[in-house]
C-alpha positions as CSV (number, residue, x, y, z in Angstrom):
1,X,69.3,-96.5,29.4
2,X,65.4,-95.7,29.5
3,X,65.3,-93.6,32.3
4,X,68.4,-91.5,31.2
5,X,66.5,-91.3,27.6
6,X,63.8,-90.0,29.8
7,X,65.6,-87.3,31.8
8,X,66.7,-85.9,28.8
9,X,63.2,-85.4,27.5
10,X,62.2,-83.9,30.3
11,X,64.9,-81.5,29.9
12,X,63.8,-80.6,26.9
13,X,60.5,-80.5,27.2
14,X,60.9,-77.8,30.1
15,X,63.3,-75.7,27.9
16,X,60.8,-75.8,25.3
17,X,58.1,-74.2,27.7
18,X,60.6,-72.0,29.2
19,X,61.3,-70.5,25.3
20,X,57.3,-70.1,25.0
21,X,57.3,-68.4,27.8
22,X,60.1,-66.1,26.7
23,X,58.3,-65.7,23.6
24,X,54.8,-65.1,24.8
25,X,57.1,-62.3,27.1
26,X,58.5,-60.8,24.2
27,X,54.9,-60.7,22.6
28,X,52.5,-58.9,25.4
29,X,50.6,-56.0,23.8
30,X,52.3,-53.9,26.6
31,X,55.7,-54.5,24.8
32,X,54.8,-51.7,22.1
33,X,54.2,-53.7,19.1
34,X,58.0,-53.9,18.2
35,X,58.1,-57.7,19.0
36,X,56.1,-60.0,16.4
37,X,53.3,-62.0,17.5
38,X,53.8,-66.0,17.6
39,X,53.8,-68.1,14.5
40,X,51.6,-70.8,14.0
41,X,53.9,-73.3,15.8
42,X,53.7,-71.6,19.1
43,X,52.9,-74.4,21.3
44,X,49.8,-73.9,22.5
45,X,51.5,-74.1,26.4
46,X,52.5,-70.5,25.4
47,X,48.9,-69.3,25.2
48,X,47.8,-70.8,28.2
49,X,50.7,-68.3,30.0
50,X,49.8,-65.6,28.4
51,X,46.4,-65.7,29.3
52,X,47.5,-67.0,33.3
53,X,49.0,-63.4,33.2
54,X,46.2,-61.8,31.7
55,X,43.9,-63.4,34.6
56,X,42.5,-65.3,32.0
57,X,41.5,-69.2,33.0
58,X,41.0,-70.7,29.8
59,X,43.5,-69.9,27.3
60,X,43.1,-68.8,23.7
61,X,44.1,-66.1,20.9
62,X,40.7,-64.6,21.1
63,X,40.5,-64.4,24.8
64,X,44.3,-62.7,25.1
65,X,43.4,-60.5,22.6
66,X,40.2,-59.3,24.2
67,X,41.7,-59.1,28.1
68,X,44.8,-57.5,26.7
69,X,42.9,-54.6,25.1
70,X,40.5,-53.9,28.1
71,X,43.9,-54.0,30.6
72,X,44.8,-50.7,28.4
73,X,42.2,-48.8,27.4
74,X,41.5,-45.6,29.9
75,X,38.5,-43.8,29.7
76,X,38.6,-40.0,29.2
77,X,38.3,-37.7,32.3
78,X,34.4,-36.4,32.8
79,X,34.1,-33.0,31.7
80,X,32.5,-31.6,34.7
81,X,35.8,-33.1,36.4
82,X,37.9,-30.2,35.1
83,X,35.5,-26.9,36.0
84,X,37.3,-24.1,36.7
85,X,35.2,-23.5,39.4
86,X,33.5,-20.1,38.5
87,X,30.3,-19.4,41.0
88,X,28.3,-16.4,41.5
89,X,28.4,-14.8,44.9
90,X,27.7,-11.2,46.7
91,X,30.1,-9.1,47.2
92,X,30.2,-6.7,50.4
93,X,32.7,-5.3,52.5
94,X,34.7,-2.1,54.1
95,X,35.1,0.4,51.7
96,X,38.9,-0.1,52.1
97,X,38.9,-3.5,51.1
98,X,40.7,-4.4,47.8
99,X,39.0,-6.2,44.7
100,X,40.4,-8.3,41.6
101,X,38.4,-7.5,38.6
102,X,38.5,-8.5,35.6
103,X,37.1,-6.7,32.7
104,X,37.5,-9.1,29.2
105,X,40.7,-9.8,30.2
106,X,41.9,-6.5,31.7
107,X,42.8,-7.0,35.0
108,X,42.2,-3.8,37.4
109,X,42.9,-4.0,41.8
110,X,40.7,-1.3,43.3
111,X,38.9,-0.8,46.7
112,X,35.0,-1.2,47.1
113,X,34.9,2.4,48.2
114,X,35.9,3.2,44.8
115,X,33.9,1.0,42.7
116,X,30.9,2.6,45.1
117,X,31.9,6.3,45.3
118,X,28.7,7.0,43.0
119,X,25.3,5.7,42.3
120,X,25.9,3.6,39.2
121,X,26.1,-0.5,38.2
122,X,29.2,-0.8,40.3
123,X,28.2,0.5,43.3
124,X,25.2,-2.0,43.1
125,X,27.3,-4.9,41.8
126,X,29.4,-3.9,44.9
127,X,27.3,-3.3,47.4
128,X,25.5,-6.5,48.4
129,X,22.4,-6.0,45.6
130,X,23.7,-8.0,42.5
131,X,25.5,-11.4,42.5
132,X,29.0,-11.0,40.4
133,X,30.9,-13.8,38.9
134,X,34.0,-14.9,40.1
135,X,36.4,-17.3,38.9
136,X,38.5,-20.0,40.7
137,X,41.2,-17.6,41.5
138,X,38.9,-15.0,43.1
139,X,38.7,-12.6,40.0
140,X,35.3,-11.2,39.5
141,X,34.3,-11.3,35.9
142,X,32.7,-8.5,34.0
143,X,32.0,-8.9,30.5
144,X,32.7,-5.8,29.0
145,X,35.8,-4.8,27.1
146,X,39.0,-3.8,29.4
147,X,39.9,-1.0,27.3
148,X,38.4,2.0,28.5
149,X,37.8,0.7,32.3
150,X,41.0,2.3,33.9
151,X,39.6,5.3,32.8
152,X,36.4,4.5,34.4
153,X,38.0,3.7,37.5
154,X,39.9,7.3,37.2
155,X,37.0,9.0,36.8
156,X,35.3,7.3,39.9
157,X,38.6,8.2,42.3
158,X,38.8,12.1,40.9
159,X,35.5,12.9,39.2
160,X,37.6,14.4,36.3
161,X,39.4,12.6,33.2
162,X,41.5,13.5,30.0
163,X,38.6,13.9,27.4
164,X,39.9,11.0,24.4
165,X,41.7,13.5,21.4
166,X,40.3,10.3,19.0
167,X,37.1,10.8,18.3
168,X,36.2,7.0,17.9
169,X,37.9,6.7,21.3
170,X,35.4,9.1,22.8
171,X,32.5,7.2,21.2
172,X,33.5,4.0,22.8
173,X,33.9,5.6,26.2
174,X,30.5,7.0,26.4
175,X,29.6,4.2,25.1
176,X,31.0,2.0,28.1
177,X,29.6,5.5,30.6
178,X,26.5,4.6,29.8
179,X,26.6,0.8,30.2
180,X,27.3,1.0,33.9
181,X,24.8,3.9,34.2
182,X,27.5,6.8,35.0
183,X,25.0,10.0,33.7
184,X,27.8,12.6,34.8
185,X,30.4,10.9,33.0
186,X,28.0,10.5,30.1
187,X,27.0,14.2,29.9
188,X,31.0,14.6,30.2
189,X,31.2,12.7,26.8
190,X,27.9,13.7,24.7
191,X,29.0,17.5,25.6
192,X,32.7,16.6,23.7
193,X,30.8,15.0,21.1
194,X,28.6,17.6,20.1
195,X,31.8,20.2,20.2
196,X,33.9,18.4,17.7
197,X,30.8,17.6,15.4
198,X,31.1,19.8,12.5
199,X,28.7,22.4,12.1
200,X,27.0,21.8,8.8
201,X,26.7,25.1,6.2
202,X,23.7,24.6,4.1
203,X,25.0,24.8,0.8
204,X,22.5,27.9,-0.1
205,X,20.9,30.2,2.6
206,X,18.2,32.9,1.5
207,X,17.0,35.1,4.0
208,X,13.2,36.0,3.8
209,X,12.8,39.5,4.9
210,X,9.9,41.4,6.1
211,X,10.3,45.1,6.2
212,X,12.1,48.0,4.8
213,X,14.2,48.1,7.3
214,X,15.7,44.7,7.4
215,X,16.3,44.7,3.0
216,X,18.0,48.2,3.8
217,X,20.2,46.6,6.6
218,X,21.3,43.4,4.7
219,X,21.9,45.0,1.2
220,X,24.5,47.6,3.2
221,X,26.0,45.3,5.4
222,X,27.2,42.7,3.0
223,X,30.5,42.9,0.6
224,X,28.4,41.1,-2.1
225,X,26.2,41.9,-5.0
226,X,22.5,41.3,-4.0
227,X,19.3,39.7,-5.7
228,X,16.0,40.1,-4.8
229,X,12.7,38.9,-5.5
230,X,9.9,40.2,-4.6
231,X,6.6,37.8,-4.8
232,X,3.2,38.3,-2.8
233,X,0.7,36.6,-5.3
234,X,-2.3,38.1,-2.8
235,X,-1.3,41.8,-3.2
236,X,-4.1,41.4,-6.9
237,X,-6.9,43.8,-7.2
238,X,-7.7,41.7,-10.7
239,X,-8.0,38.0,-11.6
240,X,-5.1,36.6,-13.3
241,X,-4.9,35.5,-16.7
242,X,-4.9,31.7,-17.6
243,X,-0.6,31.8,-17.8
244,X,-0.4,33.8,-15.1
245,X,0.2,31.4,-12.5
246,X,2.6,29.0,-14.0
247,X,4.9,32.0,-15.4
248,X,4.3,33.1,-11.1
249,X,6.0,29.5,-10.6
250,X,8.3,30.0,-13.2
251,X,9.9,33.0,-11.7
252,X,10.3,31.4,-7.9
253,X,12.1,28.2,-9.7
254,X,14.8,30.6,-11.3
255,X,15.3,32.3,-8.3
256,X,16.0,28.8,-6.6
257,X,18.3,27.9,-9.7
258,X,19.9,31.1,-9.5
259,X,20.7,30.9,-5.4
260,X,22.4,27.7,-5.9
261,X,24.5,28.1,-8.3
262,X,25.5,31.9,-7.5
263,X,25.0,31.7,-3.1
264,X,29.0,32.2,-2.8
265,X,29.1,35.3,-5.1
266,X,25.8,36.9,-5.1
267,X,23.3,37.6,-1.8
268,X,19.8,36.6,-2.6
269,X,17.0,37.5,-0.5
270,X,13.2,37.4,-1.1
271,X,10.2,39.4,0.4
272,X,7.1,37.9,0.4
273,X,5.1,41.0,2.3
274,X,6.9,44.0,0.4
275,X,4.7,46.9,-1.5
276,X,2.5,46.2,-3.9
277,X,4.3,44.5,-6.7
278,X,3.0,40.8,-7.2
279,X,6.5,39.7,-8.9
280,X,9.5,41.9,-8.9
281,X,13.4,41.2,-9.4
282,X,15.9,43.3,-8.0
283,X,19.4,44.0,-8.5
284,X,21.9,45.7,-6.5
285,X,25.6,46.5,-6.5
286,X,27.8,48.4,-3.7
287,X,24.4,49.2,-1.8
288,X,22.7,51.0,-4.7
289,X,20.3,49.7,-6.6
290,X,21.1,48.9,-10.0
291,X,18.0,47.3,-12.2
292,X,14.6,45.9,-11.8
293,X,12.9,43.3,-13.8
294,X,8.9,43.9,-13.0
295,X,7.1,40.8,-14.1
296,X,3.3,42.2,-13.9
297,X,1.1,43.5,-16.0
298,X,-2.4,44.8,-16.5
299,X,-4.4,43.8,-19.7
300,X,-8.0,44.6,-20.7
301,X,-10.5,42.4,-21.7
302,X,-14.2,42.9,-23.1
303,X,-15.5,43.3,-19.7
304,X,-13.1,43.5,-17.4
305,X,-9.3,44.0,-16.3
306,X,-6.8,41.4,-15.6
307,X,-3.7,40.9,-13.8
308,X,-0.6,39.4,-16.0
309,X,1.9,37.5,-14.8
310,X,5.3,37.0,-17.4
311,X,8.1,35.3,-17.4
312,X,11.5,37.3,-18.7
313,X,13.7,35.2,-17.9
314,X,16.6,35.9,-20.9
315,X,16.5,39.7,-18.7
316,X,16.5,38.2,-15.4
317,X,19.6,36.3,-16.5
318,X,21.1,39.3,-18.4
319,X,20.7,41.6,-14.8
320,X,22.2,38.6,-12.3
321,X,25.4,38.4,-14.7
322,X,25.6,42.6,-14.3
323,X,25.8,42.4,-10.8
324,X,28.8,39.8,-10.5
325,X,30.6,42.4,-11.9
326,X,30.4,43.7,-8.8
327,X,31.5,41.0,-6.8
328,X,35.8,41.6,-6.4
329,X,35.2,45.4,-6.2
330,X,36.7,47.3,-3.3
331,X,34.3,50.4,-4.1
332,X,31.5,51.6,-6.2
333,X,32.9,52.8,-9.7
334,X,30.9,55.5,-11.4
335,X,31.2,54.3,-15.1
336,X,30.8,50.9,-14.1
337,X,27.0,51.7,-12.5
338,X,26.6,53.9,-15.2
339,X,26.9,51.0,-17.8
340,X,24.7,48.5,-16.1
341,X,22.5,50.8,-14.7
342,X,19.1,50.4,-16.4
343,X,18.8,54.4,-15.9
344,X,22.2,54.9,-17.5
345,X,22.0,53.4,-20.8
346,X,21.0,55.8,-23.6
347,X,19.8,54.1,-26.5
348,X,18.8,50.0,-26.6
349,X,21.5,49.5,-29.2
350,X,22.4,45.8,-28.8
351,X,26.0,45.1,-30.0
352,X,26.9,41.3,-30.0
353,X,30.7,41.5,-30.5
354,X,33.6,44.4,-30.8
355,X,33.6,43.4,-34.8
356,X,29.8,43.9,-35.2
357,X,30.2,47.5,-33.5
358,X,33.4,48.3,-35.4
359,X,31.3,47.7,-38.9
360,X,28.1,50.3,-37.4
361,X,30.6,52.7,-36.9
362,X,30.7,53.3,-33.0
363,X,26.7,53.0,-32.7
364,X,27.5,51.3,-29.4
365,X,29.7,53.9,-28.3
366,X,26.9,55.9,-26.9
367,X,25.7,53.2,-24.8
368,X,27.4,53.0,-21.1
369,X,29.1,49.7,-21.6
370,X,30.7,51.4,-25.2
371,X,32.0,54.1,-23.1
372,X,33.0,51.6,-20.4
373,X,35.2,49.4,-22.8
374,X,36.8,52.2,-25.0
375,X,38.1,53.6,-21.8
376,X,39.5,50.4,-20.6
377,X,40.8,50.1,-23.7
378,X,42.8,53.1,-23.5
């Protein structure tokens, strides 16, 4: 009775280890962490199997735990491990030997007798002189931008190319001309450059003349009304008064004024070695002339003479607004330079509106401008 008690505790003593077992099985951190880990009445049989696995002699939670996490950790790959395996090298061969190049991600197949057709950076990169980079495929690397590099290559096979119609396009291919050191292909470019640049008008051009002959020439060849002023300060026999040279200044300032605003209707030109005048304006209309404004005078001191200088500038004003009325007229009109002629006018009746002269009576019909209006009027 004894020994059958005690073959059946064997029995169940060796299921017992063979459900720890099962257990610790279900439990090994290379299950996934979907079983859960032993209770606290795992036998402690079960650990020393888990740790027999493990390669662990001495069993315990602590030791599994620690052998278990160093059987699954990997270290990362070095990073020199995974070099694409670009080198520099020299390249020289046949001149009908084909290249790979690529150009900031352009890719472009051309022979060495291209790329050396012409003394620039390729033919040096190409011709056993420079090291290029190449990658682990065999491309050579240049790092530059792809986009304009076909046309580069074009240029090197025909020495002629399609000049860019975009003008930022041109820029960046001369631009990429002169980075590899192509001069004729850069002269190509500036030349197109300088074409489409607009040419800049000044806003105001005066032309200083310095004879008779050229005033003569530029009052009959042009369709507009024409200023001119006259100023040679040196031409003075006398000392000038203490005004005389700010009113000299005065007079060249309105002349500027008067160019800018009026350049587009009115010629003005100036003559700084004409006769003898010091300060004269000038007005003409139709190639005749038809006022002058002379700005110099002589007064007499106690013991000597001296030169005057003034500065009419309500008449100077007055004259320039005459000759605009010149401007949109297909010929000269003989009551028209009558009436702003200085020689015309009759008597210096000054009429400031058509009531004023109908209340004198038709005072200002003897003037040229009163003929002038009553006959437009009629």
């Amino acid at each position: 009775m004894e020994e059958r008690r005690g073959r059946e505790g064997g029995r169940e003593q060796s299921k017992g280890a063979k459900g720890g077992e099962e257990e610790a099985t279900r439990w090994s951190p290379g299950s996934g962490g979907a079983a859960s880990p032993p209770s606290s009445e795992t036998p402690a049989n079960i650990f020393g199997c888990v740790a027999s696995r493990c390669g662990v002699v001495v069993a315990g939670v602590e030791e599994v735990t620690l052998e278990s996490t160093r059987t699954v950790v990997v270290a990362p790959p070095s990073p020199t491990s995974e070099m694409s395996g670009d080198h520099k090298k020299v390249i020289k061969g046949s001149p009908s030997q084909y290249v790979k190049l690529n150009v900031g991600g352009s890719l472009h197949y051309t022979t060495i007798g291209t790329l050396t057709k012409h003394d620039n950076m390729l033919r040096a990169m190409f011709s056993g002189r420079m090291e290029v980079l190449t990658d682990s495929e065999g491309w050579i690397l240049i790092d530059r931008c792809g986009k304009h590099f076909g046309t580069i290559l074009n240029y090197l096979r025909d020495e002629w190319i399609p000049i860019p119609e975009n003008q930022r396009e041109l820029q960046e291919l001369l631009a990429e001309a002169r980075y590899y050191c192509m001069s004729d292909l850069v002269e190509v470019c500036e030349g197109a450059v300088r074409q489409r640049e607009p040419e800049k008008d000044p806003v105001c051009r005066v032309p200083l003349i310095t004879s008779q002959r050229e005033e003569q020439m530029l009052i009959q060849s042009t369709s507009k009304p024409v200023v001119k002023l006259l100023v040679n300060r040196h031409n003075n026999k006398y000392s000038y008064t203490s005004t005389s040279d700010d009113n000299l200044l005065k007079n060249i300032e309105l002349f500027d004024r008067l160019s800018l605003r009026f350049s587009r209707r009115v010629l003005f030109i100036k003559d700084v070695i004409g006769s003898n005048e010091i300060c004269l304006w000038a007005f003409y209309g139709h190639g005749k002339k038809l006022a002058e404004v002379c700005c110099t005078s002589i007064v007499y001191a106690t013991d000597r003479k001296h030169t005057k200088v003034e500065f009419p500038e309500a008449r100077i004003y007055e004259e320039t607004l005459n000759v605009l009325l010149y401007e949109n007229r297909t010929g000269p009109d003989a009551e028209l330079m009558q009436a702003t002629s200085t020689r015309g006018a009759v008597a210096p009746v000054v009429c400031t509106s058509d009531d004023e002269e109908e209340r004198r009576g038709g005072a200002c019909s003897q003037s040229g401008l009163g003929r002038l209006r009553s006959n437009k009027n009629n």
